[in-house]
VEXKOLTI-283755 format. One record per residue: x, y, z of N, C-alpha, C in turn; residue in three letters. Coordinates in steps of 0.1 Angstrom, whole numbers, plus 5000, padded with zeros to 4 digits. Example, Ala and Ser with C-alpha at 12.3 -4.5 7.8 and 13.67 -1.06 7.14 Angstrom:
REM residues 2
513249435078512349555078513249675078ALA512849785071513749895071512950005079SER
REM end
This chain:
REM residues 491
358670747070358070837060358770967060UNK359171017048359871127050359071267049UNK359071337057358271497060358871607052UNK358471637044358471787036358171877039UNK358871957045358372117045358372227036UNK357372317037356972417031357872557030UNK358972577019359872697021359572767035UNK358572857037357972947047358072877061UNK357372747060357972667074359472667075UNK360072617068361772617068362372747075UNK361872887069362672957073361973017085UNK360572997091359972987102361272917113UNK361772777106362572697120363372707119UNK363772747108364972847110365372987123UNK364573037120364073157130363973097146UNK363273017143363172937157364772877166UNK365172807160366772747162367572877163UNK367672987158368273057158368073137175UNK366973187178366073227191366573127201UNK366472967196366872877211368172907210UNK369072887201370272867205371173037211UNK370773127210370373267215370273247228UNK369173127229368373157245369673057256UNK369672957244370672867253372072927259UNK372873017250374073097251373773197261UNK372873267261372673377271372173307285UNK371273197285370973077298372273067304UNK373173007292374572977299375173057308UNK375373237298376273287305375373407317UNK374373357317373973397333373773327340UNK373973217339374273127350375373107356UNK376573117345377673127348377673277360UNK376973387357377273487366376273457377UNK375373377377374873387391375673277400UNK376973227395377473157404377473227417UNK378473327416378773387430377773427436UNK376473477433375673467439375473377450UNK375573237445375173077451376473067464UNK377673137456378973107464378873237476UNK378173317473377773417488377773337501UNK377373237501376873157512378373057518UNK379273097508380673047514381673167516UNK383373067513383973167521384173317514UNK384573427519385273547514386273507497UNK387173417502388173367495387473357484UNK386573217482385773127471384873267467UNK383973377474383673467466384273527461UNK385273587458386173677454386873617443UNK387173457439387773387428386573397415UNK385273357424384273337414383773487408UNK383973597415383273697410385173747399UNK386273737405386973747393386973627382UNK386173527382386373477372384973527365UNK384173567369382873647362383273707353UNK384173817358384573937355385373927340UNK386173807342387473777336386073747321UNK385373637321384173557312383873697305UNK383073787315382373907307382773967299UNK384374027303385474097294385774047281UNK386173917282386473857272385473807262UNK383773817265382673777258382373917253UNK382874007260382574157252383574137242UNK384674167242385774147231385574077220UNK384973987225384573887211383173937206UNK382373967211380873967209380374107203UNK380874227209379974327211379974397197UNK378774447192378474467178379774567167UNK380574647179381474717174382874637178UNK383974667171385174657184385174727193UNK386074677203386074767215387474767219UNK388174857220389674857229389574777242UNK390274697246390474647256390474757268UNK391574817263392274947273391074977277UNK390475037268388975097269388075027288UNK387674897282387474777286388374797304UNK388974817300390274797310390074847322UNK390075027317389775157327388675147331UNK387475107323386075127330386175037337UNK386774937336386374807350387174937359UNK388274927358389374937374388275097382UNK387875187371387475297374386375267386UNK385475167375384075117386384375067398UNK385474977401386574937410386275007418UNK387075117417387575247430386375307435UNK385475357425384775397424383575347435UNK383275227436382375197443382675167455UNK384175207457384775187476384475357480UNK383575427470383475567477384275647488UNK385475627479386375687489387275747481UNK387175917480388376017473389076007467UNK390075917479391075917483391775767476UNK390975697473391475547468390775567451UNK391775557442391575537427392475477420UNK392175467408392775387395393875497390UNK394875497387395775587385396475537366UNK395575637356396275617342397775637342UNK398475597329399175627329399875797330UNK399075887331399376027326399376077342UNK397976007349398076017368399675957373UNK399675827365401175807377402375897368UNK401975957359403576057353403476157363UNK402076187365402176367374402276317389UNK402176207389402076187405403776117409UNK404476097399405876117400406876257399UNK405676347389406676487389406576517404UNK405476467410405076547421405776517432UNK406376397429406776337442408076407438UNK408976387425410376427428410176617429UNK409276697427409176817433408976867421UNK408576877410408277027403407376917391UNK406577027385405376987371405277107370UNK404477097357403977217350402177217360UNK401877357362400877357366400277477374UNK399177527380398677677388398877637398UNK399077507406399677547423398177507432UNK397377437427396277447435395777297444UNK395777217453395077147456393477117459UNK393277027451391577007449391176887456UNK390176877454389276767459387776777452UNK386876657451386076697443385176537452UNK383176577453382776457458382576367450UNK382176247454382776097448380976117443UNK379876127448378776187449377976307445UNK376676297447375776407446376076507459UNK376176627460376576707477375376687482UNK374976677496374776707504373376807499UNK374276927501373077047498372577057485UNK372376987478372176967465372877087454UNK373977147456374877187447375777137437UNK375877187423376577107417377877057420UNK378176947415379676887417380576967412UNK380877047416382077147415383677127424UNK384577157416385777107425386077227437UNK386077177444386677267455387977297457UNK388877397466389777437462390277397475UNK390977277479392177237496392477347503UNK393477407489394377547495395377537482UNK395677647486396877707469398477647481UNK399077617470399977637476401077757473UNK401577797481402077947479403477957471UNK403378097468403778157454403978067444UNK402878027441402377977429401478047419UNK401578067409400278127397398778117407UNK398378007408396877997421397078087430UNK398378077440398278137449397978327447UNK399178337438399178507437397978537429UNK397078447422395378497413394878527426UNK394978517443393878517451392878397454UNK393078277445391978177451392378147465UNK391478127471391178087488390977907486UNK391577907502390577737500389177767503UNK388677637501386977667499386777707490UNK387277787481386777817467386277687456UNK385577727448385077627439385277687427UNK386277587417386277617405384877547396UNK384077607390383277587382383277567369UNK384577617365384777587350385977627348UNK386977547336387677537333387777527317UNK388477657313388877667299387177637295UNK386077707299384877667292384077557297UNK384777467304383977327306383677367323UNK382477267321381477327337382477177343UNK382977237356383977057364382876987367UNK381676997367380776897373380376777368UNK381276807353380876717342382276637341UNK383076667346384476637347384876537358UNK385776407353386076337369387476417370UNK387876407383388976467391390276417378UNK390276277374391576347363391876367352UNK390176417347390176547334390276657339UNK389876697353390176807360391576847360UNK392376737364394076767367394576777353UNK394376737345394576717329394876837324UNK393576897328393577097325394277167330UNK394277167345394677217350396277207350UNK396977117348398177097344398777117330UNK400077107328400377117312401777187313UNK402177277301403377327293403077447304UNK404377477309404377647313404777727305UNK403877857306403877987303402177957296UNK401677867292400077837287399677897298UNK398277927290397477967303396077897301UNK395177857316394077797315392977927320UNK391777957314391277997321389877917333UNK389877987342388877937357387478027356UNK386777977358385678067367385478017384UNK385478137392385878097407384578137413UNK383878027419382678097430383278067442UNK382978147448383078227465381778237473UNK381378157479380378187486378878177476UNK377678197487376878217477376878337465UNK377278427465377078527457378178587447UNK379378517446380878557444381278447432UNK381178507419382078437409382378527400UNK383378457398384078567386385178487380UNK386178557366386978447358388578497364UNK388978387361390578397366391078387354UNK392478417342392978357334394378377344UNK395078217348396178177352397278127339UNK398478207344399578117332400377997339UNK400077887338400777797341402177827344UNK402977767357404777787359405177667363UNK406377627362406877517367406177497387UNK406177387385405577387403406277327412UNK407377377418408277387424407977357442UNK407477247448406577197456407677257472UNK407177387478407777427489407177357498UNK408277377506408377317522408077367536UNK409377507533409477607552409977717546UNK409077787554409777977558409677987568UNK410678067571410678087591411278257586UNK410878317599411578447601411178427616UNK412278537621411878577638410978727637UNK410178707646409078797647409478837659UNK410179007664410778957678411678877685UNK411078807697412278697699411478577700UNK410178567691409578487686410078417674UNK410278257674410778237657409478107653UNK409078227642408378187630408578097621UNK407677977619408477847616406877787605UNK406577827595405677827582406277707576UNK405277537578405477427574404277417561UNK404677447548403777457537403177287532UNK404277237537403377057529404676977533UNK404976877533405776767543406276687528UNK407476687523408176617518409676587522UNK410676507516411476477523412476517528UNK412376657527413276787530412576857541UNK411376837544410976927550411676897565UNK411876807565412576807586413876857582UNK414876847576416076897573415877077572UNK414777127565414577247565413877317572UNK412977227583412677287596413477297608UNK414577217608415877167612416577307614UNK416677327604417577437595416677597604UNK415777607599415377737608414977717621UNK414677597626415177627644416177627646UNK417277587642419277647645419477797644UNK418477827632418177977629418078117643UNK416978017648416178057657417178107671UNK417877977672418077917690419378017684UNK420178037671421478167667420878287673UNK419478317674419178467677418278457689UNK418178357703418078387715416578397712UNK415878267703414378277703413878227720UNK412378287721411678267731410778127734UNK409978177723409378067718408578037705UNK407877967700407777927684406077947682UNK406278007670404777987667404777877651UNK404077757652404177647637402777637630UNK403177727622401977747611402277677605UNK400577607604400177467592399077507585UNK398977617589397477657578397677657562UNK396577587556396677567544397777447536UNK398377387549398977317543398177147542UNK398377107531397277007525398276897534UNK399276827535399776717543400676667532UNK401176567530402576537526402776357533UNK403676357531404776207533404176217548UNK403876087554403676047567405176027575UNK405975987568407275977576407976067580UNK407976197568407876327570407376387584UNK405676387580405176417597405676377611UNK406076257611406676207624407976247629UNK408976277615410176297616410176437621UNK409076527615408576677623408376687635UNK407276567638406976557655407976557666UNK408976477652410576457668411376597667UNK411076677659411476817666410876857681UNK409776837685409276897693409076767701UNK409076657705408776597714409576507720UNK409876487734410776387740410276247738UNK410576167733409876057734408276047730UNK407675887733406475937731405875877721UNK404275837721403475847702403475957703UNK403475927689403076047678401875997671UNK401975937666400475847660400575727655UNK399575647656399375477651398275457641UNK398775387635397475357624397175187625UNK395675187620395075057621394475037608UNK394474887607393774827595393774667597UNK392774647589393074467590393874377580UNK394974477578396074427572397274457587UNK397574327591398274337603399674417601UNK400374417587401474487586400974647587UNK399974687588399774837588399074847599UNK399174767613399074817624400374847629UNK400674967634401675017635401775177644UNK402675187654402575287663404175357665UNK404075477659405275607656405375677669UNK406775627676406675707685408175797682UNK408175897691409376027684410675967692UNK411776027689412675957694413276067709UNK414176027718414276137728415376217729UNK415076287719415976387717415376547709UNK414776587711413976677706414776817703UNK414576847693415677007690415177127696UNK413577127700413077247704412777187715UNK413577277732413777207743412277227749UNK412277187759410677117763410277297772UNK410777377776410677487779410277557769UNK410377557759410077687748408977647744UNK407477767751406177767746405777767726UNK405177687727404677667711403277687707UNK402677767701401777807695401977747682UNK400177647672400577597665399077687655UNK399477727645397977797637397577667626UNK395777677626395477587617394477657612UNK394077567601392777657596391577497587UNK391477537577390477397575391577347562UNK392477437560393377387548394677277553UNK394477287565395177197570395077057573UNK395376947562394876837561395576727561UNK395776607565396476487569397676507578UNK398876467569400276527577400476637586UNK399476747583399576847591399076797602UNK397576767602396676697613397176637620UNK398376507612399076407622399976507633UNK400776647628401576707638400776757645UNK399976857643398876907651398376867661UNK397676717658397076627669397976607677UNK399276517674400276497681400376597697UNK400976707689401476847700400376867707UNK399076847702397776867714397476797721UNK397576667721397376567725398776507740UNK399776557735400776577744400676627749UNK399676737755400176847756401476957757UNK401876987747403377037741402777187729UNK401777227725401477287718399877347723UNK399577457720398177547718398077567709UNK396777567700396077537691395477687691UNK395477747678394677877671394277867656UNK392977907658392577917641391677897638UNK391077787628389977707628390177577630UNK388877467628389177317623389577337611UNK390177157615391077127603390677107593UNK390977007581389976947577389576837579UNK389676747582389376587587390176467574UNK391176477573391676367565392276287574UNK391976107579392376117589392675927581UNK393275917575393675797567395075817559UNK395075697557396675647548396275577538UNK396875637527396975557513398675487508UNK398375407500399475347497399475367478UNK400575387473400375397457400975267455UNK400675177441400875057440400875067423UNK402275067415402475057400402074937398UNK401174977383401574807375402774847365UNK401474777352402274797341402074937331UNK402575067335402175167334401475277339UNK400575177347399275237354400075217367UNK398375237377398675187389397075227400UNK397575217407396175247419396275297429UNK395875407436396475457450395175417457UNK395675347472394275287479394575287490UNK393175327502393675347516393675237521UNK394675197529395175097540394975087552UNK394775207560394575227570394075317576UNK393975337588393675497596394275517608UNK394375687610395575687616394675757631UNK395375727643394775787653395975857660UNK395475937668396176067675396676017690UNK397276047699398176007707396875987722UNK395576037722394476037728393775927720UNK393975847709393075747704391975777695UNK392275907690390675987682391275997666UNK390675917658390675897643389676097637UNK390376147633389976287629389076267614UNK389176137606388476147590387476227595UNK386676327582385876407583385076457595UNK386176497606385776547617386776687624UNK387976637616388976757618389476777632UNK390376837631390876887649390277047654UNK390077057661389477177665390277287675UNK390177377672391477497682390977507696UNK392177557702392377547715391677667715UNK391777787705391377927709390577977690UNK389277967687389377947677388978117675UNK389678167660389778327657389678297638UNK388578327636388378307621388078487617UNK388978487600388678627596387078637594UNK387078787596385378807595385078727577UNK383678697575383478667566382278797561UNK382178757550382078827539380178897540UNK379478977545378379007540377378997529UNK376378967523376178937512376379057501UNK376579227511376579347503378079347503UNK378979297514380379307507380579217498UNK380079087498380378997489379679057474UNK378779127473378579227460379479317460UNK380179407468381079507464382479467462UNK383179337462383779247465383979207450UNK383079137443382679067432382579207423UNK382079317422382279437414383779487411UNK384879467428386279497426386879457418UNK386479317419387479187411386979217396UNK385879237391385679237379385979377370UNK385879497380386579597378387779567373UNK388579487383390079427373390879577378UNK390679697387391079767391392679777401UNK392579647411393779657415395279567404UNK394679487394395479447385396379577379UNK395279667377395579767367396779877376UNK396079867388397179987395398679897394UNK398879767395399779727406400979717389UNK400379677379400779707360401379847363UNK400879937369401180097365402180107373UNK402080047388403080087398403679967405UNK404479917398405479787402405679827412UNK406379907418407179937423406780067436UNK405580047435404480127450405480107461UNK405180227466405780257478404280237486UNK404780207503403480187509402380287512UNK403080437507402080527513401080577499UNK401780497485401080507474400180377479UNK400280277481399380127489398480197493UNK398280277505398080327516396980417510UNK396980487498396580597490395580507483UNK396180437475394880337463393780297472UNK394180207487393180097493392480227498UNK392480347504391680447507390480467499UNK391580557484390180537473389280447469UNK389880287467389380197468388080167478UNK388280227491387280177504386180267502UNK386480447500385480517497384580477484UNK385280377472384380357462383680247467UNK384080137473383580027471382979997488UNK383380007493382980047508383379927515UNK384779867514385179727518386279807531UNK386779707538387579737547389079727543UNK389479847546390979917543391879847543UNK392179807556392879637555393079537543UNK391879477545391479437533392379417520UNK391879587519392179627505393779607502UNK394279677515396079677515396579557514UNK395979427518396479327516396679267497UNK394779297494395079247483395979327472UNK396579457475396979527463398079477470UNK399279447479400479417484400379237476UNK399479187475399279057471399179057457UNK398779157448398579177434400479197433UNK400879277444402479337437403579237437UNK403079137445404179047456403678917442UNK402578977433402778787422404278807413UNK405178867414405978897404407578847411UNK407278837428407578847438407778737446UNK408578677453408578597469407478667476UNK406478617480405478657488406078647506UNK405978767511406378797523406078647532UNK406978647542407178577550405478507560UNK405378637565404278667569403678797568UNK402278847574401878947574400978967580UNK401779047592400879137607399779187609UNK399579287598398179347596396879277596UNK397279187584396179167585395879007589UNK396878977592396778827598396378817615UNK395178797621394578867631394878677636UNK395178587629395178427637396278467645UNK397778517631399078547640398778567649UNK398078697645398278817658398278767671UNK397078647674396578637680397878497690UNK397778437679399478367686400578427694UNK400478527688402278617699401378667709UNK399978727707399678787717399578677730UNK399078567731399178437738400678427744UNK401678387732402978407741403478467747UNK403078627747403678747752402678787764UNK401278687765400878757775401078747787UNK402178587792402478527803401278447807UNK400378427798399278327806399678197798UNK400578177790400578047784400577887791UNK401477917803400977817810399877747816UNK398777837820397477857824396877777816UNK396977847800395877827790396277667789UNK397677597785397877507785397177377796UNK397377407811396777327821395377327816UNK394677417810392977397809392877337793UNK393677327787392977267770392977097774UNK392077057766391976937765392376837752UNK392476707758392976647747391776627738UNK392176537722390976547717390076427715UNK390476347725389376237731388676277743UNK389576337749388376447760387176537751UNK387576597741386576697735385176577728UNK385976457725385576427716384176347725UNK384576267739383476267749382676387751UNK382876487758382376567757381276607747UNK381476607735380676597724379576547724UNK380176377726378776267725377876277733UNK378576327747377676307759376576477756UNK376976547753375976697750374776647742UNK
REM end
């Protein structure tokens, strides 16, 4: 007998069939994704097929499905991003195509850009402050360097935009570009200290070494570790041993680190034989142990004082450790910073991904990640009062030493000498100080001096060490930094 339905029923089962077969397709495809779930219970391998073939289903069900189009590309970056992203680690990301152009300028040595190394957390901070980028260290005579940002500094905005809202490479986006443009910053200092910077972008011409002899001391300023840098450290200890140097003082402060191969090839300046450092991972090709070769350019007699501060990060750390750990070097300054890993960069098709492989340990066996190395003799500049940090933040906005250094290119030191006076009676900051930053306002036009005695109290404190004849002493009593690092646990 044949059953007739009633219009209203019809498009009722209609409605209906449409709901199951909805229910059925969506049934499907979560079941399809709770496979790996089921497959948790097997091997690594079999998880890892099934969750990329999840991945692969999803992509391709969005493409087809999702109420709008969608760029793939689109599609593309959010996966790899979420990728990196969830190994919460800095230091390992998805690299667009625009990351691996600048991360090629950078390697062959020059881009458009202010000079600044950053870092930014993967995270909410800690102290619950906003995600703002922090500042590594400038590297020197650069646009960054000569505006005065410090490391530790935090840029809070850029060209208007607050960085907290920014991932690290819309941050580099901005901050990079056409030279002679200019971006403007606003820079906090501390609790109390912000103010705006406008920087003109310059070509960024990525330095290496300055040396001068101080006395019959020779000064040997390693800025960042590329493939020149041992050829050009090379170059100013021949310098040195021409003018009957004594002994060396090797400033790494502020230097962010560089090429690992670099670092080692540095190490074999200064060490007979020997590790230098080994890195571990459970990738058996990247267990691996650098030792120096025996033949060292700076003979094993000539005392070495090495200056650090917290800008001194990876490569540097690898030399640093090294020479402490040998004992071959004394340590002045601050801690380092603690980067204590190795990445590898890896092209695709355009793109690519930089990801850590390993970690590296020190010739005592102590992995430094977020723990840093610590000085043999530690001498940090005074920091800042909350009333100097107000009369400080009044200077800068004043815009006062800009205006003198515009009027007087060409200051002699006892007009220097004259301004930072007036300067101290108005503002009530320390005279020093002041001489530094108006010599620092005159010197952006400038090669920024070699070093500088006054008011560099780390230096100071370096020659005073080598010149006082206790160097040997201080050496027999420093420890390595697996001794410190015992020490530590057991307190």
């Amino acid at each position: 007998m044949e059953i007739k339905q009633e219009p209203h029923l019809r498009q009722k089962s209609s409605v209906k069939w449409v709901w199951i077969t909805a229910t059925v397709v969506l049934c499907a495809l979560f079941t399809f994704v709770l496979i790996p779930g089921v497959a948790a219970q097997g091997k690594p391998e079999a998880q890892a097929h099934n969750y990329f073939s999840t991945i692969q289903s999803v992509f391709d069900f969005i493409v087809r499905n999702y109420v709008e189009e969608v760029d793939p590309k689109t599609l593309f970056e959010g996966a790899m991003n979420g990728m990196f992203g969830a190994l919460e680690d800095p230091y390992s990301t998805f690299l667009t195509e625009s990351d691996m152009k600048d991360l090629t300028d950078t390697t062959q040595g020059s881009f458009g850009g202010v000079g600044l190394n950053i870092t930014q957390s993967v995270g909410p901070r800690p102290d619950g402050k906003p995600r703002y980028v922090e500042v590594v260290s400038p590297i020197e005579d650069t646009p960054g360097w000569r505006a005065g940002i410090n490391p530790g500094d935090f840029i809070s905005e850029i060209d208007g935009v607050g960085t907290e809202t920014l991932t690290m490479d819309e941050v580099l986006s901005r901050l990079r570009g056409t030279p002679g443009e200019s971006v403007r910053l606003v820079i906090k200092r501390g609790e109390r200290m912000e103010f705006p910077l406008t920087i003109t972008r310059a070509i960024i011409e990525v330095p290496t070494v300055k040396y001068a002899m101080i006395g019959d001391t020779g000064y040997l300023k390693l800025i960042t570790f590329t493939p020149m840098t041992v050829e050009r450290a090379r170059d100013a200890i021949n310098e040195f041993k021409s003018k009957n140097y004594k002994n060396i003082v090797l400033d790494l402060r502020n230097n962010y680190g560089g090429r690992l191969d670099s670092a080692i090839d540095v190490a074999n300046l200064f060490l007979e034989g020997g590790l230098v450092v080994r890195t571990r991972s459970r990738i058996p090709s990247e267990n691996r142990e650098f030792n120096a070769r025996r033949s060292a350019v700076v003979a094993a007699n000539i005392p070495i004082v090495v200056l650090i501060n917290r800008g001194s990060a990876s490569a540097s750390e690898i030399v640093a450790g090294a020479l402490k750990d040998r004992s071959r070097a004394y340590l002045v300054g601050e801690n380092t910073f603690g980067k204590g890993s190795v990445q590898q960069v890896y092209p695709l098709s355009g793109v690519g991904f930089k990801i850590t492989t390993a970690r590296y340990f020190t010739p005592s066996d102590v992995n430094i990640d977020k723990i840093g190395i610590p000085p043999d003799r530690e001498i940090k500049f005074p920091e800042f009062t909350e009333e100097d940090a107000d009369r400080m933040n009044k200077l800068i906005n004043a815009n006062a030493i800009p205006q003198f250094a515009e009027r007087n290119q060409r200051a002699t030191a006892a007009q220097i000498d004259a301004f930072a006076r007036t300067l101290a009676a108005e503002y009530g900051l320390d005279i020093s100080l002041l001489r530094r930053l108006i010599r620092n306002e005159l010197n952006r036009t400038t090669i920024a001096p070699v070093y500088d005695l006054e008011y560099d109290i780390q230096l100071q404190e370096a020659l005073n060490i080598l010149r006082s004849g206790n160097y040997q002493n201080l050496m027999q009593n420093a420890r390595t930094l697996k001794a410190l690092q015992e020490e530590a646990q057991a307190s």
